[in-house]
C-alpha positions in Angstrom: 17.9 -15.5 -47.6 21.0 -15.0 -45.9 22.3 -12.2 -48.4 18.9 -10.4 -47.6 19.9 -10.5 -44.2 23.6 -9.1 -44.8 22.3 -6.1 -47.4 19.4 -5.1 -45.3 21.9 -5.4 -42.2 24.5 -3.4 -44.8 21.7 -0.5 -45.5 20.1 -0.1 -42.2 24.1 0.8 -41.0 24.7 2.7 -43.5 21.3 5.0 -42.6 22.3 4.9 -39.1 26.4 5.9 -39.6 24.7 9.1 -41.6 22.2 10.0 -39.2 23.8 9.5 -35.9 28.0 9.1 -37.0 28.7 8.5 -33.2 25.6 6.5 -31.3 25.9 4.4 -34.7 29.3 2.5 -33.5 28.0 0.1 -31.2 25.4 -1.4 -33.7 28.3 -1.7 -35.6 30.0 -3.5 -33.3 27.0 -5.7 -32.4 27.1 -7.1 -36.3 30.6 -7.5 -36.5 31.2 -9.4 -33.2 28.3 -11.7 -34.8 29.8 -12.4 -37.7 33.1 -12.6 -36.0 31.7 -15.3 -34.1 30.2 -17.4 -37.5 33.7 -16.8 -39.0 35.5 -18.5 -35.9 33.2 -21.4 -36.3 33.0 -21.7 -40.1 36.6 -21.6 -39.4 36.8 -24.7 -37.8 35.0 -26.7 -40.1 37.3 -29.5 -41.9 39.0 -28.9 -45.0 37.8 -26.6 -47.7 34.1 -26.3 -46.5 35.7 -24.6 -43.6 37.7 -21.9 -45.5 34.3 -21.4 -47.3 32.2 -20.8 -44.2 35.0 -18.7 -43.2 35.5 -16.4 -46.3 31.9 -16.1 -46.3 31.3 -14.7 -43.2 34.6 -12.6 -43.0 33.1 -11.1 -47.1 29.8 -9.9 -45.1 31.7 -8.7 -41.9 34.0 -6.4 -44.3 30.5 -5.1 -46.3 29.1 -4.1 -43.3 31.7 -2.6 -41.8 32.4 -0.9 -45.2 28.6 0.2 -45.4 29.1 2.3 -42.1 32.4 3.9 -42.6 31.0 5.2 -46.1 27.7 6.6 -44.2 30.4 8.5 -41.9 32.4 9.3 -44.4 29.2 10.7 -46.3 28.2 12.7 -43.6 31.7 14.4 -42.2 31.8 15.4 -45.9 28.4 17.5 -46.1 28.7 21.4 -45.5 26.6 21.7 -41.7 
């Protein structure tokens, strides 16, 4: 369920950073100050579950942050 969420969170971004490159920053930010937020407090879970919880929010934090810079990157690269 939760890797639903992150891809559909990933391809909604992505649609956004190629329509609107500028407006589609502070979604951005929105989803990574969330996951930010679950990778702080995975973070502080004891021993290795807590490097777990961490790695796996910071892993969906860097997708979607990846998943917008490629729809800007798509977009700066197309000829209008």
């Amino acid at each position: 369920m939760t890797i639903a969420i992150v891809v559909a969170v990933c391809i909604v971004l992505l649609v956004l950073a190629f329509l609107l490159p500028r407006l589609s920053i502070w979604p951005q930010r929105g989803v990574d100050r969330t996951l930010g937020v679950g990778q702080r407090a995975g973070g502080k879970a004891p021993g290795p579950i807590g490097k777990l919880f961490s790695k796996s929010f910071g892993t969906s934090r860097r997708a979607t942050n990846k998943s917008a810079s490629t729809g800007r990157r798509a977009r700066g690269k197309l000829p209008l």
